[in-house]
BAVO-585821 format. One record per residue (C-alpha): x, y negated, z. Coordinates in steps of 0.2 Angstrom, whole numbers, padded with zeros to 4 digits, always signed. Example, Ala and Ser with C-alpha at 12.3 -4.5 7.8 and 13.67 -1.06 7.14 Angstrom:
# BAVO-585821
+0062+0022+0039;+0068+0005+0036;
***
This chain:
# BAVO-585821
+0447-0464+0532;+0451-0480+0541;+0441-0489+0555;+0436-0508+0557;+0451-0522+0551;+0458-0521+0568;+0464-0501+0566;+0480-0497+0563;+0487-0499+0548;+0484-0483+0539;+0498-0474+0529;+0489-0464+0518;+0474-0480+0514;+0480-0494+0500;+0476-0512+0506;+0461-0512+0493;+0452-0505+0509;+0458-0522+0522;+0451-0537+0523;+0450-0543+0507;+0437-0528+0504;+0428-0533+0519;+0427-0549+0515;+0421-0548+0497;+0409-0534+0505;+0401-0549+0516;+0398-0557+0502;+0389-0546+0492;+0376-0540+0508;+0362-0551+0502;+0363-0541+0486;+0366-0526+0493;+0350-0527+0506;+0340-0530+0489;+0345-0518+0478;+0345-0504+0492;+0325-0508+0497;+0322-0496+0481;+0316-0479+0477;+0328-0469+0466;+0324-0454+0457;+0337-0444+0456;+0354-0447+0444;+0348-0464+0440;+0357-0479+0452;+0345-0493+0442;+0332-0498+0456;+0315-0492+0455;+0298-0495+0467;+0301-0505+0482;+0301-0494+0500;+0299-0504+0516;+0305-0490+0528;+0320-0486+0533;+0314-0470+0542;+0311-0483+0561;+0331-0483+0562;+0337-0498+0572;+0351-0505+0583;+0344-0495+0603;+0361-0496+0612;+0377-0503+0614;+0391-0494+0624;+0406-0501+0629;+0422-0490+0634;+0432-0503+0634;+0452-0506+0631;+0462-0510+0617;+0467-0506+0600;+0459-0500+0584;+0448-0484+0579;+0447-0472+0566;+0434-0456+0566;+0421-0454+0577;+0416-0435+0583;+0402-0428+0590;+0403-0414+0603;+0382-0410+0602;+0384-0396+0615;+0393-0405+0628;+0384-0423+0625;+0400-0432+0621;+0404-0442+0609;+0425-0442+0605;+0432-0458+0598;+0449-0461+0591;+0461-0477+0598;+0477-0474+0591;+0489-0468+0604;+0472-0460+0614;+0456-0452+0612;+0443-0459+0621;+0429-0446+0627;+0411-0455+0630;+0397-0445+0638;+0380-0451+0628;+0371-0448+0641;+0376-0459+0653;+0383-0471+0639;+0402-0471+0650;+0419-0466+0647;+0423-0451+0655;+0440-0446+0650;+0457-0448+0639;+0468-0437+0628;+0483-0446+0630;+0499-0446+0618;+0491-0444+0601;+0503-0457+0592;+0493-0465+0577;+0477-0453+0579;+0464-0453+0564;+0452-0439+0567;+0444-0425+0578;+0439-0409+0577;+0431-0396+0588;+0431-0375+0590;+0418-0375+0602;+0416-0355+0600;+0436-0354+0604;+0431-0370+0617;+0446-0380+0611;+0449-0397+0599;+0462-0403+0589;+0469-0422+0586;+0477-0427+0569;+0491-0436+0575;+0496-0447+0559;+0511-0456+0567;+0518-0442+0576;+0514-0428+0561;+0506-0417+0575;+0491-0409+0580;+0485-0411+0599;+0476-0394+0605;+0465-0398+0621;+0455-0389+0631;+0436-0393+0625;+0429-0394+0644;+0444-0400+0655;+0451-0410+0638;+0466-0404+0647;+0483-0405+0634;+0486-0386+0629;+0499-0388+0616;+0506-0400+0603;+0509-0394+0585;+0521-0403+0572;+0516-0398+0555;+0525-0400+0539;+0511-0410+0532;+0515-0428+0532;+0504-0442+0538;+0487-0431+0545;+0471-0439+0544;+0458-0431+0542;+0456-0415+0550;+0442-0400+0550;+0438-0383+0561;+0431-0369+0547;+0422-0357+0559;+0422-0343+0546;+0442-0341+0544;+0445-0348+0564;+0454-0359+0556;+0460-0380+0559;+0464-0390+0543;+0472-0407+0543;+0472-0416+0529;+0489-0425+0524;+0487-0443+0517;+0508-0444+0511;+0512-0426+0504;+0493-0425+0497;+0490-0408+0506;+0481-0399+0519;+0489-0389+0533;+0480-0375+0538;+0483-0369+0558;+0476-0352+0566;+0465-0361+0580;+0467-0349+0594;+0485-0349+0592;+0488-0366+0584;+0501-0357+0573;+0503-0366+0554;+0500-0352+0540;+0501-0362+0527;+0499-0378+0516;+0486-0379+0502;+0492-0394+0486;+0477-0405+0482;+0484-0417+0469;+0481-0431+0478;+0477-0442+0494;+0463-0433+0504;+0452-0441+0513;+0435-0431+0523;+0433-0415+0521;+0416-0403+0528;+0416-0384+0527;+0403-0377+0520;+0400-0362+0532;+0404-0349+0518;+0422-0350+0519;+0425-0364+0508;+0433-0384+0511;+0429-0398+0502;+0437-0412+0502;+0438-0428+0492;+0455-0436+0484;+0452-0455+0485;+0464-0459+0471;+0459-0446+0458;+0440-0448+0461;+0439-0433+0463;+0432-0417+0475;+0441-0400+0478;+0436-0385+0484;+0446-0371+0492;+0446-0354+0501;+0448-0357+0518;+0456-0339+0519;+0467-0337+0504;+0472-0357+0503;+0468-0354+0487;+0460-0369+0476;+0443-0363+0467;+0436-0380+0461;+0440-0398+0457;+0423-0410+0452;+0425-0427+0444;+0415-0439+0451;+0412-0451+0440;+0401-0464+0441;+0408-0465+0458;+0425-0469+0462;+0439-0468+0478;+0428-0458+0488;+0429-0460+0507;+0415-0450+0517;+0407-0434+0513;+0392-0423+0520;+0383-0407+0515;+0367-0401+0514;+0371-0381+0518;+0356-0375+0513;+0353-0384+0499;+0370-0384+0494;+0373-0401+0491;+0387-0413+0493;+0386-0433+0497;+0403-0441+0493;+0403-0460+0497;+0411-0470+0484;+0420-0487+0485;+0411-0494+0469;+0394-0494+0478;+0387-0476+0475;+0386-0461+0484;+0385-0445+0473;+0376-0430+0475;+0384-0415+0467;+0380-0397+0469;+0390-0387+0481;+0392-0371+0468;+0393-0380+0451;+0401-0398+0455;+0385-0403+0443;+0382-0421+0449;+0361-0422+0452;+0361-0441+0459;+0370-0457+0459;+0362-0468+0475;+0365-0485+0479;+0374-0490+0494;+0382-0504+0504;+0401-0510+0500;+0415-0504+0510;+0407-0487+0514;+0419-0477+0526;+0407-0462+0531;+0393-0451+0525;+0383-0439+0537;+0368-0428+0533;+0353-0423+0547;+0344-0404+0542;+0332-0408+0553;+0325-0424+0544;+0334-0423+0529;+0342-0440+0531;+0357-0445+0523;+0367-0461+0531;+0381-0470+0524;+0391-0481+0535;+0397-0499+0526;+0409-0511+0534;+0399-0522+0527;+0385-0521+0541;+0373-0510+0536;+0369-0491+0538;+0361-0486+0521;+0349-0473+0524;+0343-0460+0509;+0331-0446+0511;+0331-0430+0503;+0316-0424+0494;+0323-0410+0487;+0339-0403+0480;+0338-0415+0465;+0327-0429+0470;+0333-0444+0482;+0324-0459+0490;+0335-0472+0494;+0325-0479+0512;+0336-0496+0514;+0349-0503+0523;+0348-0506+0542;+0359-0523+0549;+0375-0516+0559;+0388-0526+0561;+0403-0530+0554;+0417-0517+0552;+0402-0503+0557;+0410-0491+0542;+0415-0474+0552;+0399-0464+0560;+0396-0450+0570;+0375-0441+0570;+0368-0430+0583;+0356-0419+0575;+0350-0416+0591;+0344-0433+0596;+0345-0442+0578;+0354-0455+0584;+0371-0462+0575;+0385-0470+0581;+0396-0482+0574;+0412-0491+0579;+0417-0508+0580;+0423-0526+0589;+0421-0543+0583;+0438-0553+0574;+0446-0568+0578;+0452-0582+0563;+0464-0573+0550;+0480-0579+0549;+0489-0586+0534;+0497-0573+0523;+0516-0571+0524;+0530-0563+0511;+0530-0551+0523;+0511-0549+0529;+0504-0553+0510;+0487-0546+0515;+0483-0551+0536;+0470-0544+0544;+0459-0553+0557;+0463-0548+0577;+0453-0540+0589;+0444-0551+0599;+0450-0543+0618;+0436-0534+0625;+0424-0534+0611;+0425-0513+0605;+0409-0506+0606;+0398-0490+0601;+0381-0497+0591;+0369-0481+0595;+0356-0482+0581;+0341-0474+0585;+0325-0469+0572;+0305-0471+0577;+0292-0461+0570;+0299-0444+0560;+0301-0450+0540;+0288-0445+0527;+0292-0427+0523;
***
């Protein structure tokens, strides 16, 4: 997954996903924002009757950490309030209630991603430059350890609470590594066949995770590392984000092309193919409200209900900002969060910079918190 333009470059992400993506996704919003006012029935991505609401989410906050640098996943301690955000050398650690940064975890060198044990009260960094994993204390965020794995380039990165087990997922060897989270010990390396991207467990003992080049979405055992399903999933192609429905049993893979598709988490069967906005970087799904949101650089949050396991009302797109494509949800409060700054001019391309990328504008990072109004139709 890979934050705004101003991110690090990401090892494991082609250039498809720089700015030339984000700005051919620009152009396409005033089409986008049409298409996604429709109703969908399931498995069809043609639009249907026109639906005004977008369930009351709008823009409610902005919170500003500060500092420099680019940003990759967002992670959301619901328990503890906080809200952990990735800065490339650092992880920022933002308490939601007070909209402030409260603390650091230093020396994670090309960080992408998070992920918490809060029943073994520890977290993990995926530490993509370095090829480490950062284990920290959950309450102090005191260092406890730092793991090299043999995994090249970590990305993503994952907690199964089933196997007490940590898995990062390796954009460069196409793996996952899988660590012993109380001990941070590595046991072992599970091939995927291509470049992962995000992954959710599925609280049965069982990974998913989509493989951006081969449009594609494996499964495996968490215990045995053993591989037990790969999906297709076609129409869409080079996923990104992905959610689950756990009682439903349901997975939402974000797709580049513009889709996100809804397979079932036991068969692979594909039950809908939803519009969504361009340049999509994250998907997450509310229980409670049985939302689905879908992060697009583009500057919108597409928002899709679920009506049941095989029907889907896409709500509409709520305006963002610009480079607004990684997420995090409080299921808690139902508020989203999403990352990004504004850019300067780009500069000219270069033999060696073919494809630049705009700068940061200094000072500009900031958290949009996206708040809903009244509870959506049920």
């Amino acid at each position: 997954m890979s934050g705004g333009s101003g991110a690090p470059a990401r090892e494991s992400a082609p250039e498809r996903r720089g700015l030339e993506a984000e700005m051919r996704a620009v152009r396409t919003i005033a089409i986008t924002a049409l298409m996604l006012a429709t109703q969908v029935p399931a498995g069809q991505g043609a639009p249907g009757h026109a639906v005004a609401d977008t369930a009351g989410y709008r823009v409610v906050a902005r919170i500003a950490p500060g500092g420099e640098g680019g940003w990759d996943y967002l992670t959301l301690d619901a328990a503890g309030h906080r809200l952990f955000v990735t800065r490339a050398t650092r992880v920022q650690v933002v308490d939601l209630e007070r909209g402030a940064l409260i603390g650091e975890i230093p020396n994670t060198g090309g960080v992408h991603g998070v992920a918490l044990a809060p029943d073994l009260g520890r977290g993990f960094t995926s530490n993509g430059r370095d090829t480490t994993v950062t284990i920290f204390d959950l309450r102090s965020l005191a260092t406890l350890s730092t793991v090299r794995i043999p995994g090249l380039v970590p990305d993503a990165i994952a907690y199964d609470s089933v196997s007490h087990r940590v898995f990062t997922f390796n954009g460069r060897s196409d793996d996952a590594t899988a660590l012993e989270a109380a001990t941070g010990a590595v046991v072992g390396t599970v091939a995927l066949g291509g470049k992962p991207e995000f992954a959710v467990a599925d609280g049965r003992g069982r990974m998913f995770v989509n493989l951006e080049d081969q449009n594609a979405l494996v499964g495996f055992d968490t215990r045995t590392l053993e591989v037990r399903s790969r999906w297709p999933l076609a129409p869409g192609t080079e996923p990104t984000g992905l959610a689950i429905d756990r009682d439903r049993r349901r997975l939402f893979a974000g797709c580049n092309n513009q889709r996100l598709i809804a397979l079932d988490a036991d068969s692979g069967r594909v039950v809908a193919d939803l519009p969504i906005g361009a340049v999509v970087d994250g998907v997450a799904f509310d229980h409670a409200t049985r939302l689905i949101f879908s992060s697009n650089g583009d500057g919108t949050l597409t928002i899709v209900r679920e009506d049941s396991a095989d029907r889907f009302t896409t709500l509409g797109s709520v305006p963002t900002q610009r480079g607004a494509r990684t997420l995090a949800l409080d299921e808690r409060t139902h508020r989203v969060y999403l990352a990004t700054a504004q850019f300067g001019e780009t500069p000219p391309a270069t033999p060696e910079q073919p494809h630049p990328r705009p700068p940061l504008v200094p000072g500009s990072f900031v958290i949009l918190v996206l708040g809903p109004g009244a509870p959506p139709g049920r």
